[in-house]
N, CA, C and O atoms as a GROMACS GRO file, in nm:
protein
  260
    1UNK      N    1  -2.408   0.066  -2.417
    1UNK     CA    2  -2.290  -0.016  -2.434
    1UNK      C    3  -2.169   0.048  -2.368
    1UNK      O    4  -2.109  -0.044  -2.314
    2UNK      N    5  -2.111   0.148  -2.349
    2UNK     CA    6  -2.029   0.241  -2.353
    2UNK      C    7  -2.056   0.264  -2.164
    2UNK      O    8  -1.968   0.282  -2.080
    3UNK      N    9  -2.172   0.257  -2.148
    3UNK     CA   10  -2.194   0.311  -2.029
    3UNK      C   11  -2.132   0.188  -1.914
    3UNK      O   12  -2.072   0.206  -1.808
    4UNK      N   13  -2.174   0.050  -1.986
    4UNK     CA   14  -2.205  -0.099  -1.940
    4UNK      C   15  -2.026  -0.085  -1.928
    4UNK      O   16  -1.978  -0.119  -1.819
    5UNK      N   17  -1.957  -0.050  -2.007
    5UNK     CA   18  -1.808  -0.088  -2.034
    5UNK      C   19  -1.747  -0.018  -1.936
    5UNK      O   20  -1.667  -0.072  -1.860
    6UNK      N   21  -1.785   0.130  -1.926
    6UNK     CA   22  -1.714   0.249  -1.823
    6UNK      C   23  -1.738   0.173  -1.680
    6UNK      O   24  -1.639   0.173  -1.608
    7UNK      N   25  -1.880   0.093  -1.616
    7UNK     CA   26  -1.925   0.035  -1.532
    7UNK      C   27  -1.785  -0.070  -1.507
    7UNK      O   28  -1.693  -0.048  -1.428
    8UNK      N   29  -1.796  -0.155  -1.572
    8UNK     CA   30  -1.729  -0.222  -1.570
    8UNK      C   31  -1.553  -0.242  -1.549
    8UNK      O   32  -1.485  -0.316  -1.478
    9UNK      N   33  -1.520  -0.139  -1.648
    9UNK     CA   34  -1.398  -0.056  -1.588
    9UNK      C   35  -1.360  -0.060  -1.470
    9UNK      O   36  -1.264  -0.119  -1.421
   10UNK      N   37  -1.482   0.040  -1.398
   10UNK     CA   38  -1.449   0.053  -1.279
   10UNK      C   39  -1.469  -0.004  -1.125
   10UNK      O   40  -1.424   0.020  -1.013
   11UNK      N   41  -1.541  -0.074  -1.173
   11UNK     CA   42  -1.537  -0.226  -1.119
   11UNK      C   43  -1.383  -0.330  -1.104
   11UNK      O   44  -1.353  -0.401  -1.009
   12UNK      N   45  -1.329  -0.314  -1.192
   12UNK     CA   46  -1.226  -0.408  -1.225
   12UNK      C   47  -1.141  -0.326  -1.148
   12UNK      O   48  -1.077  -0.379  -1.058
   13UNK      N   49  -1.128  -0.166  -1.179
   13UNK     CA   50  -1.054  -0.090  -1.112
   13UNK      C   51  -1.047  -0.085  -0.973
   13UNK      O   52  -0.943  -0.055  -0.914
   14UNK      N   53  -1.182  -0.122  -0.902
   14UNK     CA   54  -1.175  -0.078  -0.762
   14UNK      C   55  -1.169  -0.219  -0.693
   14UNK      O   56  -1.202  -0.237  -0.576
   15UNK      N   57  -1.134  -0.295  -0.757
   15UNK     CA   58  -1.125  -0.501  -0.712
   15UNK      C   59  -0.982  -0.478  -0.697
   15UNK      O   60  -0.932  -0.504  -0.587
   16UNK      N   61  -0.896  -0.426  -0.810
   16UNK     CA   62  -0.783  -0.402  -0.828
   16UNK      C   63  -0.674  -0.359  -0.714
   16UNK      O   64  -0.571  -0.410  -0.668
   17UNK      N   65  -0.764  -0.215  -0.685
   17UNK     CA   66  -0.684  -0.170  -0.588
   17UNK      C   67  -0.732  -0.235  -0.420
   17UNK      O   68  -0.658  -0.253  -0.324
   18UNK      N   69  -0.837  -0.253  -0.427
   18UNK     CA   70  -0.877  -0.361  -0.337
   18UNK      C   71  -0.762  -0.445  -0.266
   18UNK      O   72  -0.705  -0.428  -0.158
   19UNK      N   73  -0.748  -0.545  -0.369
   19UNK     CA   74  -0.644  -0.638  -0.404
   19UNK      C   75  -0.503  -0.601  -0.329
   19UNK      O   76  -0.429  -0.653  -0.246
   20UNK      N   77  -0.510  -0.505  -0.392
   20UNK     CA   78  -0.369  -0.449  -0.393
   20UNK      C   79  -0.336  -0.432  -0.243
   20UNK      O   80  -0.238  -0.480  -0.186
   21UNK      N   81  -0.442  -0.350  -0.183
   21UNK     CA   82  -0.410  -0.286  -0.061
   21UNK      C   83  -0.434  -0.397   0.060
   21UNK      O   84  -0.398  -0.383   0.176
   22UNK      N   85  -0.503  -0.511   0.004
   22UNK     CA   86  -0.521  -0.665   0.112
   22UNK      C   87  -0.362  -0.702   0.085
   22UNK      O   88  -0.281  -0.694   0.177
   23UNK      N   89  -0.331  -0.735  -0.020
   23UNK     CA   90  -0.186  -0.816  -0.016
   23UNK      C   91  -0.045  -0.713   0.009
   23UNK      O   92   0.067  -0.753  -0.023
   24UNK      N   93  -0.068  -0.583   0.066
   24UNK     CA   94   0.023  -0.475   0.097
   24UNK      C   95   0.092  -0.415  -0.002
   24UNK      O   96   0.174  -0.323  -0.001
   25UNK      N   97   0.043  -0.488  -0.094
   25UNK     CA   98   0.133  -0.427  -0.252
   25UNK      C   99   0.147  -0.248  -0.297
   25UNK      O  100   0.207  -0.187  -0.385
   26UNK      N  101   0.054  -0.210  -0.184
   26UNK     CA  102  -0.010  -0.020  -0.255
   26UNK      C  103   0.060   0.016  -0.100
   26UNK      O  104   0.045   0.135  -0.072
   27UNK      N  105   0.145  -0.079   0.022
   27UNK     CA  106   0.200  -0.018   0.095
   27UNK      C  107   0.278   0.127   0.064
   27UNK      O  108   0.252   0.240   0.104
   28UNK      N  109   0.357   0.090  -0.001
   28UNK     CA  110   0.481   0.246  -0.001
   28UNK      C  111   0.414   0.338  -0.078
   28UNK      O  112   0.471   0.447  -0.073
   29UNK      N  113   0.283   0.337  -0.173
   29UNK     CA  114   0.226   0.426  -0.222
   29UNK      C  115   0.090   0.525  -0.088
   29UNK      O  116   0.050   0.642  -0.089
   30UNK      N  117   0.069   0.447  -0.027
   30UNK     CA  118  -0.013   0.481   0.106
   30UNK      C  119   0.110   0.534   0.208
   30UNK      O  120   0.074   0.587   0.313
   31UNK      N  121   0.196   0.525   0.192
   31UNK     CA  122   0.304   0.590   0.290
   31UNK      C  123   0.325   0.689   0.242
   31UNK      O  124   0.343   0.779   0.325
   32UNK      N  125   0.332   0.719   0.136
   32UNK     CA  126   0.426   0.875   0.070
   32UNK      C  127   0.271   0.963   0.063
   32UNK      O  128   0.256   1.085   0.076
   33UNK      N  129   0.207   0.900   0.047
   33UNK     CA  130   0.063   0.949   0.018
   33UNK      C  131   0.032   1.006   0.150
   33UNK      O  132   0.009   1.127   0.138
   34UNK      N  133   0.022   0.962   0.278
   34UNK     CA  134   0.018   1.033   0.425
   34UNK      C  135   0.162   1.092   0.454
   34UNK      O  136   0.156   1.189   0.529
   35UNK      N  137   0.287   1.059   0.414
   35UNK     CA  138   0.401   1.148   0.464
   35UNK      C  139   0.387   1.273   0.364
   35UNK      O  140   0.447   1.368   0.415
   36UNK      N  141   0.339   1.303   0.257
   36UNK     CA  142   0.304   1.380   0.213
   36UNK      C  143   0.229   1.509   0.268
   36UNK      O  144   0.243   1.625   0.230
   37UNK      N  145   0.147   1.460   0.369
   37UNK     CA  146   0.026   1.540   0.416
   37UNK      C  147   0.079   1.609   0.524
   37UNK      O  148   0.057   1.728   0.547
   38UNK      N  149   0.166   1.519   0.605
   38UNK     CA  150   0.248   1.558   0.721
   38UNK      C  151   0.333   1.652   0.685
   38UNK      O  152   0.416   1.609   0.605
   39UNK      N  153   0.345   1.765   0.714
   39UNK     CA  154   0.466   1.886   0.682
   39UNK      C  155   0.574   1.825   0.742
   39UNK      O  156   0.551   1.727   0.812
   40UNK      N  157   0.690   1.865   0.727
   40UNK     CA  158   0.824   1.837   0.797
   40UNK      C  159   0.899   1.725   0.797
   40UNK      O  160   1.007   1.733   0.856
   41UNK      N  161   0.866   1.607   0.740
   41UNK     CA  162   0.869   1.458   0.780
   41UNK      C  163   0.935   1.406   0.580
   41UNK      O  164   0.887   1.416   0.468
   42UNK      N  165   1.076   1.348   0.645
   42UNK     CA  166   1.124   1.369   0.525
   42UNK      C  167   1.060   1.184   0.420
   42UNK      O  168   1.094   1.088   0.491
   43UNK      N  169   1.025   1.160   0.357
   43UNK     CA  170   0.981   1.026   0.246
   43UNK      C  171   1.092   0.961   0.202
   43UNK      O  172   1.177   0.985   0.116
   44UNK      N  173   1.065   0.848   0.305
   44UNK     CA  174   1.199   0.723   0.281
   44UNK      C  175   1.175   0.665   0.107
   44UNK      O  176   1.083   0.692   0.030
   45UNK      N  177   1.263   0.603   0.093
   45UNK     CA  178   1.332   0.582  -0.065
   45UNK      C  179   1.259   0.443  -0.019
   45UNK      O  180   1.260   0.396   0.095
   46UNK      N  181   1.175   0.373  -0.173
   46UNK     CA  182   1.106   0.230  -0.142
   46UNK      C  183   1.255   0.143  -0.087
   46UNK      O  184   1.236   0.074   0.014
   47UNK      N  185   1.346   0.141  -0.124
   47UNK     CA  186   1.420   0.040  -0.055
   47UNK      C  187   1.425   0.037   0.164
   47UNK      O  188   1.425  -0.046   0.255
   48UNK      N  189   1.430   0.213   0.144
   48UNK     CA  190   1.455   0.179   0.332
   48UNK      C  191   1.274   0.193   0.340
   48UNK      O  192   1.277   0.195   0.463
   49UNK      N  193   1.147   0.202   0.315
   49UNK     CA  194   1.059   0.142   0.360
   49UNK      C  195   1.026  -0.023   0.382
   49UNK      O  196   0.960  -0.088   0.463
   50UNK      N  197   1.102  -0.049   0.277
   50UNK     CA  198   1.123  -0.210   0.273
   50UNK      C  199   1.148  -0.272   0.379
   50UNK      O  200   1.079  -0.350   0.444
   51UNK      N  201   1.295  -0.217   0.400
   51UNK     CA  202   1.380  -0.283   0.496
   51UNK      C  203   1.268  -0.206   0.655
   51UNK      O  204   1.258  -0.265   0.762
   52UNK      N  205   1.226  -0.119   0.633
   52UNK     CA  206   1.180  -0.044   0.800
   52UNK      C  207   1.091  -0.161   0.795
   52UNK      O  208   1.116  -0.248   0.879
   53UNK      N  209   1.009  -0.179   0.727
   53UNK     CA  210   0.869  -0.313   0.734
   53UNK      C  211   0.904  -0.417   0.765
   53UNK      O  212   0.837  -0.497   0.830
   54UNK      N  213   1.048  -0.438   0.711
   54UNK     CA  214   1.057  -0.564   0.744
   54UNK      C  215   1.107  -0.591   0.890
   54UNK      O  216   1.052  -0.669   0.968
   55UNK      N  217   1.240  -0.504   0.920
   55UNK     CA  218   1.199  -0.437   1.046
   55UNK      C  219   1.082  -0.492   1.173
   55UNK      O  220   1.072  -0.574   1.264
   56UNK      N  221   1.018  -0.395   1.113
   56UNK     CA  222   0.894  -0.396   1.222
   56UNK      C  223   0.811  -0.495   1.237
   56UNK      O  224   0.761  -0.515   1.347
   57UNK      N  225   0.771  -0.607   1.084
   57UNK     CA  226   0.743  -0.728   1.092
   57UNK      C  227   0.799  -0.861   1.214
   57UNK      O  228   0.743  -0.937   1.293
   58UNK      N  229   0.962  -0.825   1.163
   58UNK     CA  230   1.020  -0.922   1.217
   58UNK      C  231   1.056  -0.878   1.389
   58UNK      O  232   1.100  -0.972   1.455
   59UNK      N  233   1.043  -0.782   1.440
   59UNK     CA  234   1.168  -0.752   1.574
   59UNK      C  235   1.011  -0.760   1.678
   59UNK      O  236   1.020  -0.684   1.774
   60UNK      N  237   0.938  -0.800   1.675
   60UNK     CA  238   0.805  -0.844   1.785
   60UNK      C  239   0.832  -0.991   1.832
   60UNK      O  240   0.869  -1.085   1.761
   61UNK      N  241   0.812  -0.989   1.938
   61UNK     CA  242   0.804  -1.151   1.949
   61UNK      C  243   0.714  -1.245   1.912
   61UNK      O  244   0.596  -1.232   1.944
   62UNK      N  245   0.765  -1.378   1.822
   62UNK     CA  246   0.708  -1.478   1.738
   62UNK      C  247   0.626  -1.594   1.854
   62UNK      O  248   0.697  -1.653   1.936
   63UNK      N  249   0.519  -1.612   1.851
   63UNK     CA  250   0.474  -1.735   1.944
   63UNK      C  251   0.474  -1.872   1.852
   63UNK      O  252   0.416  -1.980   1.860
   64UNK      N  253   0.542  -1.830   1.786
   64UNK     CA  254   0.510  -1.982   1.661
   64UNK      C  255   0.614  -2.099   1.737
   64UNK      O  256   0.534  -2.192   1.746
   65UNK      N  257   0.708  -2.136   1.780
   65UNK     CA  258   0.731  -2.240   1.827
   65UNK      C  259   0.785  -2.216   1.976
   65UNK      O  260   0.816  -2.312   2.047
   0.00000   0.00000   0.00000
């Protein structure tokens, strides 16, 4: 029973972060997580990763109309 539940857990757990990392939601946690690793390189505050993404989203050129 116990074993079936821990299973299951982690199941839910790894859909979760799944999830998370398809809809960009675990973005700024995957950023600090590699600027971390990088020596020297100072970890933007979630607001200016925000704005840098959005940034970089928006300043490419759009073929939509």
């Amino acid at each position: 029973m116990h074993e079936a539940r821990r299973q299951f857990q982690s199941v839910l757990r790894n859909f979760w972060r799944g999830l998370r990392q398809w809809c960009g939601d675990s973005a700024y946690e995957t950023y600090v997580a590699c600027a971390r690793r990088r020596n020297g390189r100072e970890v933007l505050t979630p607001a200016e990763f925000y704005v840098e993404q959005l940034n970089r989203r928006y300043s490419r050129p759009n073929r939509c109309c």
